[in-house]
MARBA-355340 format. One record per residue (C-alpha): residue in three letters; x, y, z. Coordinates in steps of 0.2 Angstrom, whole numbers, plus 5000, padded with zeros to 4 digits. Layout:
N
alaXYZ...
This chain:
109
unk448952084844unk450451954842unk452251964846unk453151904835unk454951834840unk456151804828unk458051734830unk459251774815unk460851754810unk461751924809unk462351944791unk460351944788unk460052074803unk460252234792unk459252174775unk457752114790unk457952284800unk457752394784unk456552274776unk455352274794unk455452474792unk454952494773unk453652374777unk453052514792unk453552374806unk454452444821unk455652314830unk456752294844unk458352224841unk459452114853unk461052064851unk461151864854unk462051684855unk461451534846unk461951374856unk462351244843unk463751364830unk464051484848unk463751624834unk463251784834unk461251794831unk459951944832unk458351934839unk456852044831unk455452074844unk453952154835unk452152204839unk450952144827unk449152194824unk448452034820unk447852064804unk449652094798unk450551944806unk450551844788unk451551994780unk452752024795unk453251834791unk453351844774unk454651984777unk455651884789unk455551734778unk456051844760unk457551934771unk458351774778unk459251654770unk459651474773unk461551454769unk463051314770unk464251354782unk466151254784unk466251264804unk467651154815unk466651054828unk467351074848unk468250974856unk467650854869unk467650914888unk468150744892unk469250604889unk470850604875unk470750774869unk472550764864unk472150614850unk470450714844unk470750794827unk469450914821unk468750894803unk467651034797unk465851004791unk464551074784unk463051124791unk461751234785unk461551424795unk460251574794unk458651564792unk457251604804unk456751544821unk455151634823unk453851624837unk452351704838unk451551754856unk449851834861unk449951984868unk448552024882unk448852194884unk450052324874unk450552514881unk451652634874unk452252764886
């Protein structure tokens, strides 16, 4: 048995969910911040026989999509913040970070 860990962005969160569950895949779901954007992300924690770990990704990777994204960089914490002028750029968001664990031992209570 695997554990597989995937980190999302949240637009994809409902697609993923319903696709996990038409695919006969329980997960849980936490709610999550990304360091880089400081965005809102959702984690998937799902048991996986290992036998079925190939198709649990491919549902990850068919449900979440790589996208451009316009964001406003932060300020600096130091130095002449009053003569730093933010300029959006681009940077690509979504997709998958996915990470998949041994399990030693599983029980359901």
């Amino acid at each position: 048995m695997k554990l597989v860990v995937a980190i999302i962005q949240d637009k994809d969160s409902n697609r993923l969910s319903n696709a996990l569950i038409k695919e006969g895949f329980r997960a849980t779901k936490l709610a999550s911040t990304g360091g880089f954007l400081r965005a809102g992300n959702t984690t998937f924690m799902i048991g996986v026989d290992d036998d079925r770990v190939q198709n649990a990704l491919e549902v990850i990777r068919s449900n979440c999509k790589i996208r451009d994204q316009l964001v406003t960089p932060v300020s600096p914490v130091s130095g002449a913040a009053d003569s730093y002028i933010p300029f959006p750029v681009e940077v690509q968001v979504g997709g998958a970070a996915v990470f998949v664990l041994p399990v030693e031992r599983f029980e359901h209570f």
